[in-house]
Backbone as CSV, one residue per row, in Angstrom:
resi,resn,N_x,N_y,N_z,CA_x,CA_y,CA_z,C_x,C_y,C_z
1,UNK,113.078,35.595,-9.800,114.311,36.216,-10.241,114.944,36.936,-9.046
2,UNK,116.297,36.411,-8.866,116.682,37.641,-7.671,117.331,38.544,-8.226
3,UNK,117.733,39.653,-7.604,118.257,40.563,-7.713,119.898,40.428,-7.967
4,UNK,120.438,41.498,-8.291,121.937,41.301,-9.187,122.447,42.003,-7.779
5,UNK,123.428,41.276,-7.080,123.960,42.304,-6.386,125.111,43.693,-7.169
6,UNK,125.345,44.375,-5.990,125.844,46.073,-6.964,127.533,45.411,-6.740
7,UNK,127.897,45.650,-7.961,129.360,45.379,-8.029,130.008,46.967,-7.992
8,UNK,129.512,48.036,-7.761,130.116,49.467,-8.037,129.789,49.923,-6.105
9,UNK,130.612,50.786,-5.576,130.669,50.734,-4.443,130.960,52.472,-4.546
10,UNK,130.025,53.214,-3.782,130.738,54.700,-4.261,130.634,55.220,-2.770
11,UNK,131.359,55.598,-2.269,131.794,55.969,-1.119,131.618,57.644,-1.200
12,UNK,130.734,57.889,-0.199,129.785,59.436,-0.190,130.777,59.704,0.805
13,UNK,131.286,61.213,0.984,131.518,61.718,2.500,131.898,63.231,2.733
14,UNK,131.028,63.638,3.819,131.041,65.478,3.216,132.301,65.183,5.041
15,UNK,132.491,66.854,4.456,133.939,66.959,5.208,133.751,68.764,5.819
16,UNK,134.804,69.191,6.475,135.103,70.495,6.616,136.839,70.275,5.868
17,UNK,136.385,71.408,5.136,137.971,71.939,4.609,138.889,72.067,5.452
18,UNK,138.537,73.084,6.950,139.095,72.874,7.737,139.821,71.828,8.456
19,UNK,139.575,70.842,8.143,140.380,69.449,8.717,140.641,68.383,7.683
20,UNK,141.234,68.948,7.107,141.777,68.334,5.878,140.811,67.183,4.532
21,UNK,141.074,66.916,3.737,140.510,65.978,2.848,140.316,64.582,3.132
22,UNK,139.066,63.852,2.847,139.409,62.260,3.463,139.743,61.345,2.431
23,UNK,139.910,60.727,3.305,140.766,59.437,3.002,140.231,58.623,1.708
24,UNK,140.744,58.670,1.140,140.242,57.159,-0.086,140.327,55.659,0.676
25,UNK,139.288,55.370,1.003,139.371,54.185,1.928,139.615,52.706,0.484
26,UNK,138.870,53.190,-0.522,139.806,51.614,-1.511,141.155,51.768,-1.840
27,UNK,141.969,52.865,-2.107,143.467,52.775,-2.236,143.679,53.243,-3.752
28,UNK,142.142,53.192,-4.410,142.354,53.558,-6.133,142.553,54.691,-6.847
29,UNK,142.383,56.029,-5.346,142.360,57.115,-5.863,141.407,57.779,-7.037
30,UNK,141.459,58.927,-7.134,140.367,59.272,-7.808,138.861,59.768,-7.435
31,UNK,138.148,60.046,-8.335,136.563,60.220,-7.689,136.252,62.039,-7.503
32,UNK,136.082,62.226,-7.086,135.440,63.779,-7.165,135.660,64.359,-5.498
33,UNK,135.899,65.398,-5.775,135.701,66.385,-4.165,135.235,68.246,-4.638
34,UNK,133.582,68.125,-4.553,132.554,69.377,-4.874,133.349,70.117,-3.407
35,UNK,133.343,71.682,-3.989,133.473,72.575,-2.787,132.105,73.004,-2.676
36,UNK,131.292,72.888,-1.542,130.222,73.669,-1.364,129.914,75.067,-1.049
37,UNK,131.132,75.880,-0.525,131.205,76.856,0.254,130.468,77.725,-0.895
38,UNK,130.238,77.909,-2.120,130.047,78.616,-2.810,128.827,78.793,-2.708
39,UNK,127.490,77.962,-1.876,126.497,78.016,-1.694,126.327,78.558,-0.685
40,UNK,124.796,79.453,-0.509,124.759,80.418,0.989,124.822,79.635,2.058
41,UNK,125.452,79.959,3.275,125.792,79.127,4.563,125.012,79.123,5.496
42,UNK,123.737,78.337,5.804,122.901,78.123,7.047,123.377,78.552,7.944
43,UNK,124.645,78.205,8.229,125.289,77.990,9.473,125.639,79.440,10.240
44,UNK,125.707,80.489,9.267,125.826,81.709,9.531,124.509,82.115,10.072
45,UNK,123.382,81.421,10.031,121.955,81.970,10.555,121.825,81.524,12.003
46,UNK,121.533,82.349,12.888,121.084,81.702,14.483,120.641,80.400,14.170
47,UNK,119.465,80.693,13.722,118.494,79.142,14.150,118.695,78.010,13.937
48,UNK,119.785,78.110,12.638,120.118,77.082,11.941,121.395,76.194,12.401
49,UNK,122.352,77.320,13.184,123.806,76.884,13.842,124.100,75.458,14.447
50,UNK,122.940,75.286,15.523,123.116,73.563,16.200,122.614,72.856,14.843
51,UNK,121.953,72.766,14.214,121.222,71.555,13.192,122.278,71.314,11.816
52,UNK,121.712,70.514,11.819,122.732,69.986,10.259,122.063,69.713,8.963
53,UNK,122.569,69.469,8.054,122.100,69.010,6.816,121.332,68.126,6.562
54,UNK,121.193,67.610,7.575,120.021,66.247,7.672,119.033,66.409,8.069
55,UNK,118.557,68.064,8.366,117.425,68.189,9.747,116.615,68.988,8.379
56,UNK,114.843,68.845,8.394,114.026,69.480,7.383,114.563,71.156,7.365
57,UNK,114.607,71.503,8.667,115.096,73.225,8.597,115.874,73.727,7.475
58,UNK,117.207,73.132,7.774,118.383,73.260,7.154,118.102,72.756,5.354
59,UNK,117.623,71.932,5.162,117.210,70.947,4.247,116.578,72.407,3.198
60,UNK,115.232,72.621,3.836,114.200,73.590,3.287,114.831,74.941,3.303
61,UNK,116.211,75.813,3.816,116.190,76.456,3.794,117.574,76.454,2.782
62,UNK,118.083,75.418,2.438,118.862,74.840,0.931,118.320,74.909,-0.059
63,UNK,117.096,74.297,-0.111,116.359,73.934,-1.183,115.474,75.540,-2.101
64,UNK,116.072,76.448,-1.043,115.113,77.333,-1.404,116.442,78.675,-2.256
65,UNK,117.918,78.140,-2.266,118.515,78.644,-2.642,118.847,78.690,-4.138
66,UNK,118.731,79.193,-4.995,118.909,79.412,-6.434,120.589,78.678,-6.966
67,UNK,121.226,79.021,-5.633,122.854,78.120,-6.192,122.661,76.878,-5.544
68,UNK,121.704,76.315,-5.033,121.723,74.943,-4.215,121.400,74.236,-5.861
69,UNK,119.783,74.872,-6.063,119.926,73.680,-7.883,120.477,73.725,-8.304
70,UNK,121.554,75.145,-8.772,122.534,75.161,-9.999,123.722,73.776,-9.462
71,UNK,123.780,73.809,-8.485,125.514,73.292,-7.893,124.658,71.746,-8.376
72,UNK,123.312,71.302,-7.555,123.130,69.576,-7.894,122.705,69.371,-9.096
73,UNK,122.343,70.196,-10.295,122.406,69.578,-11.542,123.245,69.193,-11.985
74,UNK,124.594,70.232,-11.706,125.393,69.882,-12.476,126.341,69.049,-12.150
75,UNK,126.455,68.918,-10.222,127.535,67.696,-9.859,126.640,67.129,-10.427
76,UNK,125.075,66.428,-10.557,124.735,65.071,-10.613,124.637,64.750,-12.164
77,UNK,125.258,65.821,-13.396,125.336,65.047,-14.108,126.884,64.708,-14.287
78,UNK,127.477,65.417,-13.405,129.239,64.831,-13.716,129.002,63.068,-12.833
79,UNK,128.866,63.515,-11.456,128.991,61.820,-11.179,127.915,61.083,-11.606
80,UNK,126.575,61.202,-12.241,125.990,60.279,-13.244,127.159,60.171,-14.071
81,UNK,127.869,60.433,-15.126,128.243,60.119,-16.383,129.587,59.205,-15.386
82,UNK,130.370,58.867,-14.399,131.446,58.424,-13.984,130.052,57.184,-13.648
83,UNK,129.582,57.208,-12.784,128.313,55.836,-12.654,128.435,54.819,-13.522
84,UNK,127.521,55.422,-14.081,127.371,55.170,-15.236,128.419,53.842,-16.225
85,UNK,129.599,54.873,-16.214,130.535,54.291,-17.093,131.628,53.506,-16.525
86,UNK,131.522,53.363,-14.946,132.227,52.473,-13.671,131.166,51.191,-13.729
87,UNK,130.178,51.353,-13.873,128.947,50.017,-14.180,129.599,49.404,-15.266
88,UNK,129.492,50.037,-16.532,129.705,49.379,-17.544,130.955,48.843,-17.690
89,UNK,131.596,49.553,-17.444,133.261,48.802,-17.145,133.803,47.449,-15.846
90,UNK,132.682,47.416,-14.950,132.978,47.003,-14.150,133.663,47.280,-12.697
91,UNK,134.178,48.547,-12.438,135.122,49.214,-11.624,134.128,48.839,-9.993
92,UNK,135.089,49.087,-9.604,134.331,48.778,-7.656,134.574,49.387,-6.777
93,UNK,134.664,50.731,-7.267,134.880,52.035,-6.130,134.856,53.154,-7.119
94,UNK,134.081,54.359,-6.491,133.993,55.867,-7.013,133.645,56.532,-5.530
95,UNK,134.626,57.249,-5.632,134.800,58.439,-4.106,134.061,59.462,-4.342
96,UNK,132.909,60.025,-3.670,132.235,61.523,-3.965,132.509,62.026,-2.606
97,UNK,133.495,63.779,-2.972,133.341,64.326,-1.380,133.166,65.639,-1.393
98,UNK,132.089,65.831,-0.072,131.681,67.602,-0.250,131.862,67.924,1.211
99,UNK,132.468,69.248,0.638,133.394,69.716,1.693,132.582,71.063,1.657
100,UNK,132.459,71.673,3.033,132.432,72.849,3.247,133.002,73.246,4.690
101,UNK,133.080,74.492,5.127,133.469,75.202,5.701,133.421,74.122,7.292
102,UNK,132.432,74.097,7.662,132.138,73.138,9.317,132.289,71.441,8.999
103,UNK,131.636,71.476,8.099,131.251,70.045,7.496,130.242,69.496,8.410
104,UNK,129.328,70.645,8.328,127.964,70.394,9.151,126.440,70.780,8.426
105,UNK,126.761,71.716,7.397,125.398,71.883,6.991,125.328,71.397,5.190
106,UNK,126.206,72.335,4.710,126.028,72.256,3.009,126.609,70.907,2.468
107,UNK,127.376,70.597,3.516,128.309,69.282,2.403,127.429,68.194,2.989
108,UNK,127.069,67.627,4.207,126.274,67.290,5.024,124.520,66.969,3.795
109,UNK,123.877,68.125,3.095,123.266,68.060,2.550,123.517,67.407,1.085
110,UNK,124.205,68.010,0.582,124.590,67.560,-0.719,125.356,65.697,-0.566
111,UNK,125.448,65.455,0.381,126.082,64.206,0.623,124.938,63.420,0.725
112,UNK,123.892,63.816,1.212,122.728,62.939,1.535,121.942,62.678,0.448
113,UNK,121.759,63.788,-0.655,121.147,63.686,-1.485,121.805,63.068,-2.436
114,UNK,123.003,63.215,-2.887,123.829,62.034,-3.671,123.752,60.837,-3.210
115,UNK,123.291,60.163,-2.003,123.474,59.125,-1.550,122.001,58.351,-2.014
116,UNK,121.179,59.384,-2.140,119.807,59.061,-1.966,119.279,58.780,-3.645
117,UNK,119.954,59.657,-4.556,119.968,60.010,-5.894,120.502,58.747,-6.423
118,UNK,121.730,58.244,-6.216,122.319,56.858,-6.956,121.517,55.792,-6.253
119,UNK,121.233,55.543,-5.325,120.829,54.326,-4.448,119.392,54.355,-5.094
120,UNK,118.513,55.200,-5.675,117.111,55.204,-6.316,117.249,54.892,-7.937
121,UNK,118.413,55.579,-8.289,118.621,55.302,-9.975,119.677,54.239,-10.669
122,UNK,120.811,53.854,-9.810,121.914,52.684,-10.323,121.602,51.872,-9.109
123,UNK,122.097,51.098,-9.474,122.761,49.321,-9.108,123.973,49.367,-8.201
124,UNK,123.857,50.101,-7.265,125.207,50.069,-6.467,125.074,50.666,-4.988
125,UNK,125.991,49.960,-4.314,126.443,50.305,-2.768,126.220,51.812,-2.345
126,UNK,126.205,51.968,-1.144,126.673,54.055,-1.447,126.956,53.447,0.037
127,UNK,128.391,54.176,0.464,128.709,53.710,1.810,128.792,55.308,2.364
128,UNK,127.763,55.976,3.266,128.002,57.307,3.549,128.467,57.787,5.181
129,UNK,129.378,59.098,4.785,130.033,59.118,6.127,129.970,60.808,6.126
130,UNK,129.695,60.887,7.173,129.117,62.628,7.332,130.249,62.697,8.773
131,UNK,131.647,62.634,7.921,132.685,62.757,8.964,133.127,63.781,10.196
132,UNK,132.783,65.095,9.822,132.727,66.096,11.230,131.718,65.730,12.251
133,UNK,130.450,64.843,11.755,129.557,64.409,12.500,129.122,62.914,13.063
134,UNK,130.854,62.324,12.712,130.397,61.091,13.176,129.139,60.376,12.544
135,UNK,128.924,60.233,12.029,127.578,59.214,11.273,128.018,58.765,9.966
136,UNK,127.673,57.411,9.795,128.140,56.458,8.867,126.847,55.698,8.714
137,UNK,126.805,55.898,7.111,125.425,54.628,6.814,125.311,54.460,5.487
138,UNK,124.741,53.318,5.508,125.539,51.787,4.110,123.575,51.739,3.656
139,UNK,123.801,51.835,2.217,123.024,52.059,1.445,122.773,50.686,0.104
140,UNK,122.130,50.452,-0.458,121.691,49.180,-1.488,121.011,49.221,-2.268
141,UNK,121.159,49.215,-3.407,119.553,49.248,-4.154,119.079,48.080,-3.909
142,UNK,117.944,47.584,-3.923,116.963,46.575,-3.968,116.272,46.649,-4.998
């Protein structure tokens, strides 16, 4: 039996507020944009300033914040229920974007873990772009 390829395509990408909102690269508009700033800011800590959301430091010192779970339960059950119901309908693009202040630590995190969260539980693409930082990477379920 092979595998079904993902007909749903959700385009991840954390940002700084500071430099405006990105782009809807399918043209369909729509999709979600989480503010992160509301979560405590690494970035305000020495040690943490050069590293990003991708590095265990930064990661573990998120994970240990009481508004870091509140904020990913509840985005991940808003964009689960859009998933979800873009599968069943058929649709071929959903935009997720998290923005914070640098667009280096909190949105950076929360972008990775949404990327990591759908690509383990649905049937679909995750095309991710951690835009203040230059890095782009294309995701699949298998």
């Amino acid at each position: 039996m092979t595998a079904t390829p993902a007909t749903l395509t959700v385009h991840i990408t954390s940002f700084s507020f500071k430099k405006g909102l990105p782009e809807d690269p399918s043209g369909n508009g729509g999709g979600f944009i989480f503010d992160c700033r509301a979560i405590p800011n690494p970035g305000v800590i020495e040690e943490y300033k050069a590293l990003t959301g991708m590095q265990t430091p930064v990661i573990e010192y998120l994970e240990q914040q009481a508004a870091t779970h509140e904020f990913k339960v509840h985005m991940f059950a808003l964009t689960e229920q859009s998933v979800k119901r873009y599968i069943e309908r058929g649709f071929s693009n959903l935009m997720i974007c998290f923005g914070c202040t640098g667009g280096q630590h909190r949105s950076v995190y929360f972008a990775e873990q949404t990327a990591a969260f759908l690509t383990q539980n649905y049937p679909v693409a995750v095309h991710l772009e951690h835009r203040e930082q230059n890095v782009m990477k294309k995701y699949a379920q298998v």
